[in-house]
C-alpha positions in Angstrom: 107.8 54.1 99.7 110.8 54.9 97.4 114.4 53.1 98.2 117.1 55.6 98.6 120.2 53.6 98.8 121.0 50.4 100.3 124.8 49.3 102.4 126.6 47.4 99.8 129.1 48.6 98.0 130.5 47.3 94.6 133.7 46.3 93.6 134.0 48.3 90.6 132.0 50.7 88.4 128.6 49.7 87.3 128.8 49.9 83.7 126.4 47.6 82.4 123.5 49.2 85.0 124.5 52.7 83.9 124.7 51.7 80.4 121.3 50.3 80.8 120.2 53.7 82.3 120.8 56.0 79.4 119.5 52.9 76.7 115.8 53.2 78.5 116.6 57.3 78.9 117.3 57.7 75.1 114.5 55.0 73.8 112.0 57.0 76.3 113.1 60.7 74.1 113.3 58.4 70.5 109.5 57.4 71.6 108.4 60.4 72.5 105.0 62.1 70.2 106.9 65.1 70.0 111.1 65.2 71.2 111.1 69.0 69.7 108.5 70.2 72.2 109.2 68.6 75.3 111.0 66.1 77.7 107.5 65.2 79.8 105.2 64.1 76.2 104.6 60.7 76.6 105.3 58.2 73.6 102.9 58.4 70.3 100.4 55.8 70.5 101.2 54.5 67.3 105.0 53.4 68.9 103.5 52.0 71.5 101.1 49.7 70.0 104.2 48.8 67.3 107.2 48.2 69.5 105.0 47.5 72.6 104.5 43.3 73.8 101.5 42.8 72.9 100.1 38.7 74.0 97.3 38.8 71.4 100.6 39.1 68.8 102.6 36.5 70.8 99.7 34.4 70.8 98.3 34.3 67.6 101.8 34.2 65.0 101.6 36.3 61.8 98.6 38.5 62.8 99.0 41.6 63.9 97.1 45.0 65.7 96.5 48.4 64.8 95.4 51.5 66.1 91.6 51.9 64.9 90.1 55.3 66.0 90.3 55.1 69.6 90.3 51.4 69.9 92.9 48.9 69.2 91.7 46.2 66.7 93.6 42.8 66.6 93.0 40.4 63.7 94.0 39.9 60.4 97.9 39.8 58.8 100.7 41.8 60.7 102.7 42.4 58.1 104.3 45.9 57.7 104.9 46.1 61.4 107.8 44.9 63.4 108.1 41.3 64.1 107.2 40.0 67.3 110.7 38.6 68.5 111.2 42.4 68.3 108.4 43.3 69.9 109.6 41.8 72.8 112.6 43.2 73.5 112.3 46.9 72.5 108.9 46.9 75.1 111.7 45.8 77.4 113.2 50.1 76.9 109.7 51.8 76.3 108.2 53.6 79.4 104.7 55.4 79.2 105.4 58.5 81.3 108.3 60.1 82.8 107.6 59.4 86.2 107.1 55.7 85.2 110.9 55.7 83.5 111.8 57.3 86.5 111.0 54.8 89.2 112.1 52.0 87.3 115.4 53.4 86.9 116.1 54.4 90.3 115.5 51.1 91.3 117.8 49.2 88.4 120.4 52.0 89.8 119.9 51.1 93.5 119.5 47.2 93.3 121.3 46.5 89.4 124.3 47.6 90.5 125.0 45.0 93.2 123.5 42.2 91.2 126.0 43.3 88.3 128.9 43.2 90.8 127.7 39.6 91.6 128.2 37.9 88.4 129.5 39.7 85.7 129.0 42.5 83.1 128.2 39.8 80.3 126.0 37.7 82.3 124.1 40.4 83.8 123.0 41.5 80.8 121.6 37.7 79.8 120.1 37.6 83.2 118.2 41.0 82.5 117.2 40.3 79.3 115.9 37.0 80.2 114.6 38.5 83.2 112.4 40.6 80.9 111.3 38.2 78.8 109.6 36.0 81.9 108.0 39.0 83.0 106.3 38.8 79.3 105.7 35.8 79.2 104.2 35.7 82.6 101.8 38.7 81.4 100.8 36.1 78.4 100.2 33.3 80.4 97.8 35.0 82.4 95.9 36.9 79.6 96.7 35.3 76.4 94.1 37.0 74.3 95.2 40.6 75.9 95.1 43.5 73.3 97.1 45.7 75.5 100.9 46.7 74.6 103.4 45.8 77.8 105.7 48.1 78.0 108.1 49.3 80.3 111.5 48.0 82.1 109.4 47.1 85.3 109.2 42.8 84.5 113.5 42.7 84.3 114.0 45.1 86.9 111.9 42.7 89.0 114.2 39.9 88.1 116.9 42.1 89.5 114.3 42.5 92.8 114.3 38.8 92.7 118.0 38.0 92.7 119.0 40.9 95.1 116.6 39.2 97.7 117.9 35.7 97.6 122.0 37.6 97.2 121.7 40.2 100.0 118.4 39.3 102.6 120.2 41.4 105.2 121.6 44.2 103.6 120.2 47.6 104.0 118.0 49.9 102.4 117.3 53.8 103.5 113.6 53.9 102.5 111.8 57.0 102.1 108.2 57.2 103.0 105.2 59.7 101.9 102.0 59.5 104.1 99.9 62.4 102.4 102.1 65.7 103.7 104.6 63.5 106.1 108.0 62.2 104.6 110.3 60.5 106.7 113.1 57.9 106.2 113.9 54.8 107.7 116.7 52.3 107.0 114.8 48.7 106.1 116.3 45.3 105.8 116.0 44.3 102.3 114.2 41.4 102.7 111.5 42.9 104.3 111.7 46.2 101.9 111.6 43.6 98.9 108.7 41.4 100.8 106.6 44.7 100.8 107.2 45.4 97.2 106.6 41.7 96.1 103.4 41.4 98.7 101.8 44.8 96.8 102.0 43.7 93.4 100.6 39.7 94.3 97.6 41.5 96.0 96.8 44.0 93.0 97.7 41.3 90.4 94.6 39.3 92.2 92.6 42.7 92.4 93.0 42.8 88.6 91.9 39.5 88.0 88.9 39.5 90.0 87.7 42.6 88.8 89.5 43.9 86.1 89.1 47.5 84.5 86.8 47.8 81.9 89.2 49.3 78.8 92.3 47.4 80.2 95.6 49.2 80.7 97.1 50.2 84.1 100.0 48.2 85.5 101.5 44.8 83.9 101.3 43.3 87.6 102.0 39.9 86.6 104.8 40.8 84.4 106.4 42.3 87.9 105.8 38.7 89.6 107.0 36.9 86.4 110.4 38.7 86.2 110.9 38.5 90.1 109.7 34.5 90.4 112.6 34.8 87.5 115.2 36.6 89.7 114.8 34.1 92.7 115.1 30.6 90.7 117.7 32.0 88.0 120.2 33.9 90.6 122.6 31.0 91.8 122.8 29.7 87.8 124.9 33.4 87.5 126.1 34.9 91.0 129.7 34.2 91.8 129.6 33.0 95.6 132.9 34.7 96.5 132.0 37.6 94.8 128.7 37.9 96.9 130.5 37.1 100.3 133.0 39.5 99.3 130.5 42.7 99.2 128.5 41.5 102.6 132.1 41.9 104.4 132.7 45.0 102.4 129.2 46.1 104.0 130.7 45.1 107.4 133.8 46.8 107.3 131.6 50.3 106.2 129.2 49.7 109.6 
């Protein structure tokens, strides 16, 4: 199921969300293996395992890994490569595929935009950011010795999931759905759109841990329930009350 758009309107033009939009369009092309030969290549490896979060790094201070044939090798000094304070924050604008910059996206521009409204241009960028870097940190915690680069906007968008939940429970979300050759829509509220969405990565998170794929990879699942746990405990420290009471009436007037 993909969200579509949801009923609450903002205040005024979303220019941190948008501006966050073309910084994760234009680091997905900078990344790319090839930017001459097409939009769809996915980033070089080499990028990836250089500007990607990787917890082995985050974990062990001053050592570093490196690309080794087909494997990645951890171990040893990590000097010559950027430093891991970096790391973490350009992961934060690297996506591995188009389609996975693309869903990640649509949902910063569906959800982000609202949450921006709610407290600020300045502090929504702190409370993405730091959203991010729970999602990390999350993705540590649960695999410290993990050799496998994060990357990907996925862990602060989720803190944007997580702070649109506890802001807007009733609002409304058109939701398309794909069932093999069926598509249909259907208007959800978003609590129960944003239960799903948490609910599916908790249960693959476990599915990972209790048998995990040989060769790593896949989905950062943890770092999605990191930056949402993020989203629902940091929210009230940045929303603006009157601001959020002021786009649920908005939403009512619109009905």
């Amino acid at each position: 199921m993909f969200p579509l758009k949801d009923n609450i309107p903002t205040d005024g033009f979303p220019l941190v969300t948008v501006a966050l939009i073309l910084a994760n369009v234009l680091m997905y092309l900078f990344f790319q293996e090839a930017i001459q030969s097409s939009f769809f290549n996915s980033p070089d490896d080499l990028n990836v395992v250089d500007y990607g979060a990787i917890p082995y790094e985050i974990t062990h201070p001053g050592e570093g890994c490196r690309v080794a044939g087909e494997n990645l090798e951890c171990g040893g000094s990590g000097a010559g490569q950027p430093p891991t304070w970096l790391t973490a924050l350009s992961s934060m604008f690297m996506h591995g595929s188009l389609l996975h910059l693309g869903g990640n996206m649509l949902f910063l521009w569906i959800f982000g935009n609202n949450v921006e409204d709610s407290m600020g241009k300045l502090k929504f960028v702190l409370f993405y950011v730091l959203g991010g870097l729970a999602a990390i940190a999350a993705q540590v915690v649960v695999d410290p010795n993990a050799a496998i680069p994060t990357v990907g906007a996925s862990g602060a968008v989720a803190g944007v999931l997580g702070g649109y939940l506890l802001l807007f429970p009733r609002a409304r979300v058109l939701t398309a759905f794909f069932l093999v050759i069926i598509f249909f829509l259907r208007e959800l509220p978003a609590i129960l759109f944003l239960g799903i969405w948490f609910l599916q990565q908790a249960l693959f998170g476990y599915f990972d841990l209790t048998s995990p794929r040989d060769g790593g990879g896949g989905v950062a699942y943890f770092a999605h329930i990191g930056g949402f746990a993020f989203g629902l405990l940091a929210i009230k420290l940045f929303a603006d009350e009157r601001r959020r009471r002021r786009q649920y009436d908005a939403a009512r007037r619109r009905r």
